[in-house]
SERO-4910 file (N, C-alpha, C, O; in steps of 0.05 Angstrom, whole numbers):
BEGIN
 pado doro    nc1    nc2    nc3   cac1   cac2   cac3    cc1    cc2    cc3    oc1    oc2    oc3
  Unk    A     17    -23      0      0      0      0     18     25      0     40     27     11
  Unk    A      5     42    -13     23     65    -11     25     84      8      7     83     25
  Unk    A     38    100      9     29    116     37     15    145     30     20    158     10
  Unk    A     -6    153     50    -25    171     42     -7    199     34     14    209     42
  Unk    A    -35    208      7    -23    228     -6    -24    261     10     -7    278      6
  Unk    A    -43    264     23    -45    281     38    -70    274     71    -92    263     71
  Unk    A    -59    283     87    -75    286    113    -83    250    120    -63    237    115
  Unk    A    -96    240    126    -97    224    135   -113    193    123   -116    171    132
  Unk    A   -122    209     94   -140    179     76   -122    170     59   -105    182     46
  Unk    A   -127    149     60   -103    134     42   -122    120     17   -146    116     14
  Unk    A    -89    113     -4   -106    117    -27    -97     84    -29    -80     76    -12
  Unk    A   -108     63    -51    -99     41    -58    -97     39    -90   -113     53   -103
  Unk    A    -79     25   -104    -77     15   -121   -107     -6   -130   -122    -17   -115
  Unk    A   -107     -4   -158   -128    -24   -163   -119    -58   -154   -138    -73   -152
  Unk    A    -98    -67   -150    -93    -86   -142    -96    -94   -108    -99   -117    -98
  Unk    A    -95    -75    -99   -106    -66    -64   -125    -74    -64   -131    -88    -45
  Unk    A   -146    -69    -85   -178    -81    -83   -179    -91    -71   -161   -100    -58
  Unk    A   -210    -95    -67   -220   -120    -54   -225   -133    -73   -239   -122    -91
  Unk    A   -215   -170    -78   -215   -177    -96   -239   -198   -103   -242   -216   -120
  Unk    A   -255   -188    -84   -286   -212    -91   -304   -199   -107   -317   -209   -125
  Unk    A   -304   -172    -96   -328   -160   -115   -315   -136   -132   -328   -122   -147
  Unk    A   -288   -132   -129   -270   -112   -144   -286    -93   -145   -292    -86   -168
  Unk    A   -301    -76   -121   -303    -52   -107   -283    -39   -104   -260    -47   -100
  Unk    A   -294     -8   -108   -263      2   -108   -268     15    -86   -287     30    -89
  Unk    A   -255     14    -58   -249     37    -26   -235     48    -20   -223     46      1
  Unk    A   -230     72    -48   -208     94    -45   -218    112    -32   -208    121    -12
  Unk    A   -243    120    -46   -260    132    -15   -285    135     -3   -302    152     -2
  Unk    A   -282    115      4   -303    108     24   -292    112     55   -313    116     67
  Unk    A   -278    113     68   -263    124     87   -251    141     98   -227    144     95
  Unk    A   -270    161    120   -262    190    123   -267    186    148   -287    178    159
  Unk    A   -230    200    164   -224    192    179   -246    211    202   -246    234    195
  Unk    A   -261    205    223   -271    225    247   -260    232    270   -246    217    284
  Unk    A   -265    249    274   -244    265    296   -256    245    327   -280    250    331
  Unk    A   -243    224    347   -256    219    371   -262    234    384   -248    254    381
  Unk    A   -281    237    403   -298    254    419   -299    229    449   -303    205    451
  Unk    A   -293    253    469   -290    235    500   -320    236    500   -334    251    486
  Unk    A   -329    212    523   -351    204    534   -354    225    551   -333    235    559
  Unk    A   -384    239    563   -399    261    565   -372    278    577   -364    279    601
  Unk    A   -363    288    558   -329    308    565   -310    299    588   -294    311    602
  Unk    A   -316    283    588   -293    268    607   -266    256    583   -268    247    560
  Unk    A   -241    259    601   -219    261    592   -214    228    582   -198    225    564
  Unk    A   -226    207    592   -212    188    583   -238    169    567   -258    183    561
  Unk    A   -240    143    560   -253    137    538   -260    106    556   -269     92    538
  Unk    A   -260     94    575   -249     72    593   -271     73    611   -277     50    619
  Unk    A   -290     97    622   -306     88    646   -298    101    670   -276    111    675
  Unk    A   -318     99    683   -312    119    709   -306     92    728   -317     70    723
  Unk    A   -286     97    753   -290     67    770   -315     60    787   -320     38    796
  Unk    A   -326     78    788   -347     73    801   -373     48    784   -391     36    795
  Unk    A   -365     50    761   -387     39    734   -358     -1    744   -366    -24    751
  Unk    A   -329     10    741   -321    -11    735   -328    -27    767   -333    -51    767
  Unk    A   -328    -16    786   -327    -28    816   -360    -43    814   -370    -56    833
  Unk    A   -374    -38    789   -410    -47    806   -405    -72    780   -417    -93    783
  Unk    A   -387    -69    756   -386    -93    739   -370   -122    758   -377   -145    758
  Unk    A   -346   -107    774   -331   -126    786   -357   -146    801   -365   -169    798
  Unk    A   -366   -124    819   -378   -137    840   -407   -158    825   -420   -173    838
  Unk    A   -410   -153    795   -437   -172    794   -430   -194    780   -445   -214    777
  Unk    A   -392   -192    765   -383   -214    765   -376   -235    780   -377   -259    778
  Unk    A   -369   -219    795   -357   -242    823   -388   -245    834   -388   -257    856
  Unk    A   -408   -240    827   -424   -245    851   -443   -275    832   -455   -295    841
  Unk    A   -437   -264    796   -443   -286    779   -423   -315    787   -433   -337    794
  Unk    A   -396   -310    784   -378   -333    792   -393   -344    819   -405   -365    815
  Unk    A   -395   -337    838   -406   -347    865   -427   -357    862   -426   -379    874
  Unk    A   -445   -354    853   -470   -362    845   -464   -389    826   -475   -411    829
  Unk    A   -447   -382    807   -446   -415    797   -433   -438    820   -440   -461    826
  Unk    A   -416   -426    827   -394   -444    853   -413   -452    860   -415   -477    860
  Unk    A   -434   -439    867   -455   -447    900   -473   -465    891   -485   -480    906
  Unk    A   -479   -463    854   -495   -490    845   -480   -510    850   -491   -529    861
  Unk    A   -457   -511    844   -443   -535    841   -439   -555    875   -442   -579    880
  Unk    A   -430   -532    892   -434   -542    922   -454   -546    929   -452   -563    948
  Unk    A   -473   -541    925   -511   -539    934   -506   -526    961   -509   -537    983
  Unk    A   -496   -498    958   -509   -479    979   -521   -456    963   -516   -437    949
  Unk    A   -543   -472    973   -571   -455    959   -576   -419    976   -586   -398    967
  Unk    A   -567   -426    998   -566   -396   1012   -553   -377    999   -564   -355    992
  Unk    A   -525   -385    992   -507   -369    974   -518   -363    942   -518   -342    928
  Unk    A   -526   -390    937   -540   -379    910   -561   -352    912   -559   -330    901
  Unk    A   -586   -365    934   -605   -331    924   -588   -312    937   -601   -292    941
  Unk    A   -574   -310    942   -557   -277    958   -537   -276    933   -526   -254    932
  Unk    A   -530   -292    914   -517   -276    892   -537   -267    866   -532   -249    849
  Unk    A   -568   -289    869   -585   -275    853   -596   -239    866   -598   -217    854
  Unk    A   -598   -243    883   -599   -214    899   -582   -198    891   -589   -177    880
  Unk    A   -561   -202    894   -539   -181    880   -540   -178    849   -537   -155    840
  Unk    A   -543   -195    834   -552   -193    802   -575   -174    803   -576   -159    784
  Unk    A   -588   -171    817   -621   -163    814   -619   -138    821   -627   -121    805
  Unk    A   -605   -128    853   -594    -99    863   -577    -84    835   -584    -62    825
  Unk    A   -560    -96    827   -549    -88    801   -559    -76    792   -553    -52    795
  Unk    A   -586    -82    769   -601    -67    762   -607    -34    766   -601    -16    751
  Unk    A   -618    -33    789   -619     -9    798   -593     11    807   -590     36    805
  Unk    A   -577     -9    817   -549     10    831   -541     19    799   -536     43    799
  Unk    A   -538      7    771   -522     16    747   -546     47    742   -536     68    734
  Unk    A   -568     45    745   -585     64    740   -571     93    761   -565    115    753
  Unk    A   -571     87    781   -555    104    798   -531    117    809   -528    137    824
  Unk    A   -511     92    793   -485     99    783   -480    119    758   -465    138    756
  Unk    A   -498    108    740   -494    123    709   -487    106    702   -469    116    687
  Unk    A   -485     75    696   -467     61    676   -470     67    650   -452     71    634
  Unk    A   -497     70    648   -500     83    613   -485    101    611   -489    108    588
  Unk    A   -474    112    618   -471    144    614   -438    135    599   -434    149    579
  Unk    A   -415    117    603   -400    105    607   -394     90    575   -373     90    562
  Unk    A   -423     79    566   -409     70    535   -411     81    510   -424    102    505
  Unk    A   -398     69    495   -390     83    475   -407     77    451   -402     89    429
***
């Protein structure tokens, strides 16, 4: 490939094709400027969004363990925590978080 002729779109040779439908995608590709999640500096999540994912994983892992042991106590108290989830991501903002 050659290297772009100006700024940042690059151009290909007809042999670059794509060679199933010999489409040509010289330009179809225009590069967009990234934009941070609601103006926050990084693109990754706030910890607060990552600390309520940790906790409903581990609380999913426990929940399978506890089928496998048959402590059924432990099981509904990690369905409980699956279910609290719900509402705590509403109150965290997790949405707020993807991309």
């Amino acid at each position: 490939m050659r290297a772009p002729l100006t700024g940042s779109v690059m151009t290909m040779s007809k042999t670059e094709r794509h060679r199933q439908s010999d489409r040509d995608f010289t330009s179809t590709w225009v590069p967009q400027p990234q934009e941070t999640i609601a103006g926050r500096p990084q693109r990754h999540g706030r910890i607060s969004s990552w600390v309520l994912v940790a906790v409903v994983v581990a609380a999913f892992c426990a929940g399978g363990a506890a089928i496998i042991v048959h402590l059924w106590w432990l099981f509904w108290v990690c369905v409980g925590i699956a279910v609290a989830a719900v509402p705590a991501g509403k109150i965290v903002g997790i949405m707020d978080d993807t991309v």
